[in-house]
KOLBASE-946662 format. One record per residue: y, x negated, z of N, C-alpha, C in turn; residue number from 1. Coordinates in steps of 0.05 Angstrom, whole numbers, plus 5000, padded with zeros to 4 digits. Example, Ala and Ser with C-alpha at 12.3 -4.5 7.8 and 13.67 -1.06 7.14 Angstrom:
<nodes>
<<4886, 4736, 5156>, <4910, 4754, 5156>, <4934, 4736, 5156>, 1>
<<4955, 4743, 5142>, <4979, 4727, 5143>, <5001, 4742, 5157>, 2>
</nodes>
This chain:
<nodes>
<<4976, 4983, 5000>, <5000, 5000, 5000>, <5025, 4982, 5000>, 1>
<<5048, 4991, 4986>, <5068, 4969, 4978>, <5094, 4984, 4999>, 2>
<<5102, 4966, 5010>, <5126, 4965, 5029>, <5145, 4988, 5014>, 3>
<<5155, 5014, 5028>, <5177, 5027, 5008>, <5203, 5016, 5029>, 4>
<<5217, 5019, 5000>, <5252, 5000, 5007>, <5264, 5030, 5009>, 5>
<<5255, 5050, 5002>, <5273, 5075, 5001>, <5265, 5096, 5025>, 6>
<<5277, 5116, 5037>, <5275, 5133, 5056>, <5288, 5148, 5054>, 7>
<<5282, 5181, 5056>, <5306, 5208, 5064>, <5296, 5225, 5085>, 8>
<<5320, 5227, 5097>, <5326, 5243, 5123>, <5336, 5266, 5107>, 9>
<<5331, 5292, 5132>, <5340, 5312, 5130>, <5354, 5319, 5162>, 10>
<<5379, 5341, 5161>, <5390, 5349, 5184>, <5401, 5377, 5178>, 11>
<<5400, 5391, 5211>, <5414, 5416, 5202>, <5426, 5409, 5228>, 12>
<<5445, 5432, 5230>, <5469, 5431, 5259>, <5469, 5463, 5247>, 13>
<<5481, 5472, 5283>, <5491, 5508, 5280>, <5510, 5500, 5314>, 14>
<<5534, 5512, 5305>, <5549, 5511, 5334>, <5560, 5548, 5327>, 15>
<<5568, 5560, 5346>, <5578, 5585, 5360>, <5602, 5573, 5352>, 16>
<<5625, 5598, 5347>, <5646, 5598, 5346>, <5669, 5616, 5374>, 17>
<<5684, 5594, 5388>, <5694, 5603, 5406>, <5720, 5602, 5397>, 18>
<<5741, 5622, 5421>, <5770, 5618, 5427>, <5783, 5596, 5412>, 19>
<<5797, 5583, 5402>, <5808, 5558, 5396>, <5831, 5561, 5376>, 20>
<<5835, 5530, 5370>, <5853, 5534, 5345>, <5843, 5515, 5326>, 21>
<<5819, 5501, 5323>, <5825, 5488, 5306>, <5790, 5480, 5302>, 22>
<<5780, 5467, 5288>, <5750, 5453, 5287>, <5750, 5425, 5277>, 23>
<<5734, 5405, 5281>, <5730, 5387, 5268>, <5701, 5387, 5252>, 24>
<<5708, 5387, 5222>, <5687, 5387, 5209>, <5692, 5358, 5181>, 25>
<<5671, 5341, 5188>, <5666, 5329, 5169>, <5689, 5300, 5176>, 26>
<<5691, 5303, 5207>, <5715, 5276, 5213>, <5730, 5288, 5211>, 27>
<<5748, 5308, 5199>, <5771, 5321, 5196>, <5778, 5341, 5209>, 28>
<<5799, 5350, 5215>, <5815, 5369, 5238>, <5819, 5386, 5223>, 29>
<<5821, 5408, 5228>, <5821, 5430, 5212>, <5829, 5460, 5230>, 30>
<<5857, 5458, 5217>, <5864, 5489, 5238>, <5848, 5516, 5234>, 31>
<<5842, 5527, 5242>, <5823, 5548, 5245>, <5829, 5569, 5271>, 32>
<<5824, 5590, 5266>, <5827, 5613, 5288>, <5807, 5615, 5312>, 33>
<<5787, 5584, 5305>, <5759, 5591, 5325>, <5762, 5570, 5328>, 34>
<<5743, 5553, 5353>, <5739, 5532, 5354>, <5710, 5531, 5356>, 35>
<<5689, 5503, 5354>, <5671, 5511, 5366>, <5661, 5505, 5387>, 36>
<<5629, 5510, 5401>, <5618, 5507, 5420>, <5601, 5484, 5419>, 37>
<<5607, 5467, 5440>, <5592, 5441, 5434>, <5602, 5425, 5458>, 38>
<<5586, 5412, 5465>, <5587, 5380, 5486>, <5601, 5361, 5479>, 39>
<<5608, 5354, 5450>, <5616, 5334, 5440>, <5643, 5347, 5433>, 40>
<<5656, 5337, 5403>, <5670, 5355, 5388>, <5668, 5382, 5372>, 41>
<<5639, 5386, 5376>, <5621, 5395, 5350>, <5624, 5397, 5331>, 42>
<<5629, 5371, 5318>, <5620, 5376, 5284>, <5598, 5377, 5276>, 43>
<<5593, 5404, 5256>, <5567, 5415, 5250>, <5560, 5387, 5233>, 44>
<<5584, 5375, 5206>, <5578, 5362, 5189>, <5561, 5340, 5197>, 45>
<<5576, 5326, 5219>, <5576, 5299, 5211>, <5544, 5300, 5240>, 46>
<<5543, 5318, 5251>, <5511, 5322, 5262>, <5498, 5318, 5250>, 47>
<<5490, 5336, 5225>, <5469, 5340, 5211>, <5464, 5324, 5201>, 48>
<<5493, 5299, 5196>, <5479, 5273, 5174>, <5478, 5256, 5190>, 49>
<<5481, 5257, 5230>, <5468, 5235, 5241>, <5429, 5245, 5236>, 50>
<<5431, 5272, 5244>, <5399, 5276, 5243>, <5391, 5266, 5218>, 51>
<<5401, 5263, 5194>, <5381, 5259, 5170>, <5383, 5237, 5170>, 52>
<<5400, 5217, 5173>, <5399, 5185, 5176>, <5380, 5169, 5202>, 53>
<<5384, 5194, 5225>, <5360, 5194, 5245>, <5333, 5192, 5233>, 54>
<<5335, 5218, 5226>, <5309, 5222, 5220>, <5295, 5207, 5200>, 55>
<<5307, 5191, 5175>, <5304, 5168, 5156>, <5280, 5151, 5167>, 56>
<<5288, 5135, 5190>, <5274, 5117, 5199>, <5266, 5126, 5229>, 57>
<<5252, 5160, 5225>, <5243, 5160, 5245>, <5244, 5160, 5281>, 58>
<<5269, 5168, 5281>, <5280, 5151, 5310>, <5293, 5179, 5322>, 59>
<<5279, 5202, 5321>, <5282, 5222, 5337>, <5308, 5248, 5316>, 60>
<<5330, 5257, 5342>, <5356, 5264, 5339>, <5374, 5255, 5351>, 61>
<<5402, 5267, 5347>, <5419, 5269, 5355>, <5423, 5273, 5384>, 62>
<<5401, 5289, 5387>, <5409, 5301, 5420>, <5389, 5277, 5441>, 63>
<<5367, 5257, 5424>, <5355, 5242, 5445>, <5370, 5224, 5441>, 64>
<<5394, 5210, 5434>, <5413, 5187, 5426>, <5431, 5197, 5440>, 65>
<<5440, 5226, 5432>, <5467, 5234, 5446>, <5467, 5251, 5469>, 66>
<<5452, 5255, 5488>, <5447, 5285, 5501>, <5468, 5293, 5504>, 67>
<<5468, 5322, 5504>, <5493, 5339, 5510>, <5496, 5351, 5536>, 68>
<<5474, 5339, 5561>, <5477, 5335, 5589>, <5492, 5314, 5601>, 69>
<<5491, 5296, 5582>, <5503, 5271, 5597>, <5532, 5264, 5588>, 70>
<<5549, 5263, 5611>, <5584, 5265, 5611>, <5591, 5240, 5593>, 71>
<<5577, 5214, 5587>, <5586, 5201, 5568>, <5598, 5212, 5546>, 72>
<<5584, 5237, 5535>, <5586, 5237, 5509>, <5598, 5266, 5509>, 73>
<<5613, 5286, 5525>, <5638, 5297, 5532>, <5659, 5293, 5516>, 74>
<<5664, 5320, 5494>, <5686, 5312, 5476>, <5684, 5287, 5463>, 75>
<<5662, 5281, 5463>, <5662, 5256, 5445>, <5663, 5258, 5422>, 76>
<<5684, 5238, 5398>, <5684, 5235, 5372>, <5671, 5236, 5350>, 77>
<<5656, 5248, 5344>, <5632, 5246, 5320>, <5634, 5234, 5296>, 78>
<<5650, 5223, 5288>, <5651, 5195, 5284>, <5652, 5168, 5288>, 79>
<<5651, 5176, 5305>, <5640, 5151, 5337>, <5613, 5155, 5337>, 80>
<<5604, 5173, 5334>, <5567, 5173, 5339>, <5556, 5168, 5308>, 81>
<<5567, 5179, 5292>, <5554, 5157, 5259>, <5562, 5142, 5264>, 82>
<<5586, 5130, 5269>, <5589, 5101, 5274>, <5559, 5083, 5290>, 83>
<<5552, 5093, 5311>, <5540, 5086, 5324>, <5502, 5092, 5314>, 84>
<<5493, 5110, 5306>, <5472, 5118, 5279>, <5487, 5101, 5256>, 85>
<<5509, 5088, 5248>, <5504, 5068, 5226>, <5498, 5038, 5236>, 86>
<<5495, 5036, 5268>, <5495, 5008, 5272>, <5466, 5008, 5287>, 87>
<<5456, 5036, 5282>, <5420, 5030, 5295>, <5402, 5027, 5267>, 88>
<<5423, 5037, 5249>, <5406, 5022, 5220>, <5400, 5003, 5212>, 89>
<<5437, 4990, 5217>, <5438, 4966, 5213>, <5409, 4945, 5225>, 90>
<<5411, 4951, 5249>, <5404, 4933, 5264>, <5367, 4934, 5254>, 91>
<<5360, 4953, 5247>, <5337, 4956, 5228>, <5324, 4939, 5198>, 92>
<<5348, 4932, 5191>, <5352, 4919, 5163>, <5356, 4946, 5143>, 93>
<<5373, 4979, 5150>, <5376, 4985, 5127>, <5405, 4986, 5128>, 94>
<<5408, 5012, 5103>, <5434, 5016, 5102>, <5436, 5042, 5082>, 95>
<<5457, 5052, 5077>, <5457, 5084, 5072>, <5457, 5083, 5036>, 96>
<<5446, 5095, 5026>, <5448, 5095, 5002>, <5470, 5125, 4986>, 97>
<<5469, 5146, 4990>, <5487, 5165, 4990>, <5470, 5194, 5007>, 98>
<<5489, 5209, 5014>, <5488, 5223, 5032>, <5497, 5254, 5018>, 99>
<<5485, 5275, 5025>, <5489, 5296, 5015>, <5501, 5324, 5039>, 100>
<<5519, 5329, 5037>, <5525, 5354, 5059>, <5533, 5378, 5046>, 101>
<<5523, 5407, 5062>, <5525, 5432, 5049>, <5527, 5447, 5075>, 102>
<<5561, 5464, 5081>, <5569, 5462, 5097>, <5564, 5495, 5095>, 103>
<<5547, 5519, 5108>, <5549, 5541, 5110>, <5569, 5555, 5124>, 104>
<<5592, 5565, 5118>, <5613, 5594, 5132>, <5623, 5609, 5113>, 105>
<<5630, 5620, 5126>, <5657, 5643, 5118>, <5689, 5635, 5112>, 106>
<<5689, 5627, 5136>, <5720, 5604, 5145>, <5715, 5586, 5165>, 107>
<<5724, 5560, 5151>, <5752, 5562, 5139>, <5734, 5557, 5116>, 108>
<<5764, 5554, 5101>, <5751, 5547, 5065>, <5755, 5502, 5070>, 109>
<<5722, 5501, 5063>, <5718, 5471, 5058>, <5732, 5462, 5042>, 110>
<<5744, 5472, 5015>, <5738, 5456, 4986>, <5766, 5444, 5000>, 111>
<<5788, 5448, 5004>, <5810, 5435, 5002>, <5816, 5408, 5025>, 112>
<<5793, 5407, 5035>, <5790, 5394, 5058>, <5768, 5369, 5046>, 113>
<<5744, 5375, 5029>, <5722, 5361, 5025>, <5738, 5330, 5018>, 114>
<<5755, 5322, 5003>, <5765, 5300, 4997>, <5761, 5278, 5022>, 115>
<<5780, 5291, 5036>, <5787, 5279, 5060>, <5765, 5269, 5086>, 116>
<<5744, 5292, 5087>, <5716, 5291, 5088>, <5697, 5270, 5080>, 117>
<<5702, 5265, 5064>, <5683, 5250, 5041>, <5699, 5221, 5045>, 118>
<<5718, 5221, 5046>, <5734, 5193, 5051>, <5725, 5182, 5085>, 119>
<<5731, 5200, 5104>, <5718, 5188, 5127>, <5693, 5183, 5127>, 120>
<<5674, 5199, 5121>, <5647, 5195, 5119>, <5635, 5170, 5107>, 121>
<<5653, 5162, 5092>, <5647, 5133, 5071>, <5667, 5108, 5089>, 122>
<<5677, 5121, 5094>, <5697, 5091, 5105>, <5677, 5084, 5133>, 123>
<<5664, 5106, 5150>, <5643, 5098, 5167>, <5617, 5091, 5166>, 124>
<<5615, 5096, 5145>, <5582, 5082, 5131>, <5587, 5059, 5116>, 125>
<<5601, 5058, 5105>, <5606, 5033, 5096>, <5601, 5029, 5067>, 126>
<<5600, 5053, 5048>, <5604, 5061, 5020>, <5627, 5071, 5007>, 127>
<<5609, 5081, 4978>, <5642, 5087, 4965>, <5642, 5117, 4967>, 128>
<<5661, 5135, 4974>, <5666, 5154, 4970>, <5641, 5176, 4944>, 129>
<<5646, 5162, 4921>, <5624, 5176, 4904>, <5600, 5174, 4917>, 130>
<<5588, 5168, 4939>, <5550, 5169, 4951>, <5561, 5187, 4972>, 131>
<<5578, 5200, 4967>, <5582, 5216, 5009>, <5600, 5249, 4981>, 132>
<<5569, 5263, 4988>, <5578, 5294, 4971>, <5580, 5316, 4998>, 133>
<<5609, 5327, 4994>, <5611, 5346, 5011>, <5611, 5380, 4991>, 134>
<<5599, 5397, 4995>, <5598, 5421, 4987>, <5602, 5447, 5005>, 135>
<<5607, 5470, 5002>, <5600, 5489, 5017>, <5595, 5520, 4998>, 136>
<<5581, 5540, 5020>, <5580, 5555, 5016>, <5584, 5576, 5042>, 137>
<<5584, 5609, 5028>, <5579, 5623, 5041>, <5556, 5631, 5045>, 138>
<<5549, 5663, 5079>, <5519, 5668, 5068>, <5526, 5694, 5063>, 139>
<<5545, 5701, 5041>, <5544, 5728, 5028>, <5556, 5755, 5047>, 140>
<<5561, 5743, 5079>, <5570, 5766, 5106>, <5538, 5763, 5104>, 141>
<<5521, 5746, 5113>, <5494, 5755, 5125>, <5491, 5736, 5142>, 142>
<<5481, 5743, 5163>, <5477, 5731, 5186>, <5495, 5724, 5209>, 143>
<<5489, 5711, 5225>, <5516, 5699, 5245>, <5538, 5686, 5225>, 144>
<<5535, 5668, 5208>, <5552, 5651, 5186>, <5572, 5665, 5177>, 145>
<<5548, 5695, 5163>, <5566, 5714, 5149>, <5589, 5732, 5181>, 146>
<<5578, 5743, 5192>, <5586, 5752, 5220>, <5608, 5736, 5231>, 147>
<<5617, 5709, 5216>, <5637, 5700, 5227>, <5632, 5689, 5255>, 148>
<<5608, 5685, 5267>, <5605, 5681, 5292>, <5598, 5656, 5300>, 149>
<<5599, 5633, 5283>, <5584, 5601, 5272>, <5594, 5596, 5254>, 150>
<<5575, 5574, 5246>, <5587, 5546, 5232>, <5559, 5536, 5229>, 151>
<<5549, 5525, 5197>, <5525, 5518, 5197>, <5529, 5491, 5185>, 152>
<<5507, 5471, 5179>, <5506, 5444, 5166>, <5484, 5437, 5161>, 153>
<<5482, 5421, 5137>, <5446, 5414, 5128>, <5457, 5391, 5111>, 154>
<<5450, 5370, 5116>, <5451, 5341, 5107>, <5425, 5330, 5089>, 155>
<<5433, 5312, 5073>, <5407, 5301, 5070>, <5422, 5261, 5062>, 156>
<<5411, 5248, 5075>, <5411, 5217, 5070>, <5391, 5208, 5056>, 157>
<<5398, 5195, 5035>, <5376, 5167, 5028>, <5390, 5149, 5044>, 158>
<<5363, 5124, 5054>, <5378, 5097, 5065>, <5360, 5078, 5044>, 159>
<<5366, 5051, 5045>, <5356, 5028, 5034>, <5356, 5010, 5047>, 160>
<<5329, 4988, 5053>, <5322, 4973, 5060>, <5336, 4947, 5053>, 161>
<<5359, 4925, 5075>, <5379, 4914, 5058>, <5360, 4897, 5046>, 162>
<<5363, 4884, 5021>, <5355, 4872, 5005>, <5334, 4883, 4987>, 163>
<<5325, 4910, 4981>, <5311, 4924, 4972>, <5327, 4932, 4941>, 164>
<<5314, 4943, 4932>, <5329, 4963, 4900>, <5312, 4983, 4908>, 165>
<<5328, 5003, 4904>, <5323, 5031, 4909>, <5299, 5043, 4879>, 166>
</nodes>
């Protein structure tokens, strides 16, 4: 059996929508009529693509890295925690090859935001912008998503083995 240089993760995130003014989704601030519910900041985004970069090489989630019991990680930055899932790769010998995100709501509206998204997401992994895809959709008014009552996320990462060809 021949050594694979390639790997993909998958991630989903779901946070409740509370009281607030604003969300952070995808590294970016984003005024909004809700905020969400979460230990950290809760970004749905940038969860789902620690779980799929987690999950790449095997090494659990988000919540056994980050628990959301323990006061360390209180309003914590979520780009501080890929930061930190890009340096348990590192230290592995890989590295991220491009990353895929598909952001489920109602509101707010992603598209005018995804740029900006996609620029943090890359400036923390350590690629170019074109390997970090931000998309969204609605679920049609079905479900909690549609209900306005959440915020959904589903990631997918390739990583690469450094010195590997994909």
């Amino acid at each position: 059996m021949t050594n694979m240089n390639i790997r993909v993760g998958q991630g989903l995130d779901v946070h409740a929508f509370i009281p607030g003014d604003h969300i952070m989704l995808g590294g970016v601030r984003i005024p909004h009529n809700h905020a969400v519910a979460g230990h950290s900041d809760g970004d749905v985004a940038l969860h789902a693509l620690c779980d799929a970069l987690l999950g790449a090489l095997a090494l659990g989630d988000i919540g056994e890295h980050f628990p959301p019991g323990d006061e360390a990680w209180l309003d914590a930055d979520s780009l501080d925690l890929l930061a930190r899932v890009r340096d348990m790769l590192r230290q592995r010998g890989w590295r991220t090859g491009n990353v895929d995100l598909t952001i489920a709501c109602e509101s707010p509206r992603v598209a005018p935001h995804a740029l900006e998204m996609r620029e943090a997401i890359a400036s923390v992994l350590d690629i170019g912008v074109e390997q970090v895809s931000v998309k969204a959709t609605t679920t049609e008014q079905l479900g909690f998503c549609g209900r306005r009552e959440g915020i959904a996320a589903m990631a997918v990462a390739l990583i690469q083995q450094n010195g590997g060809s994909a």
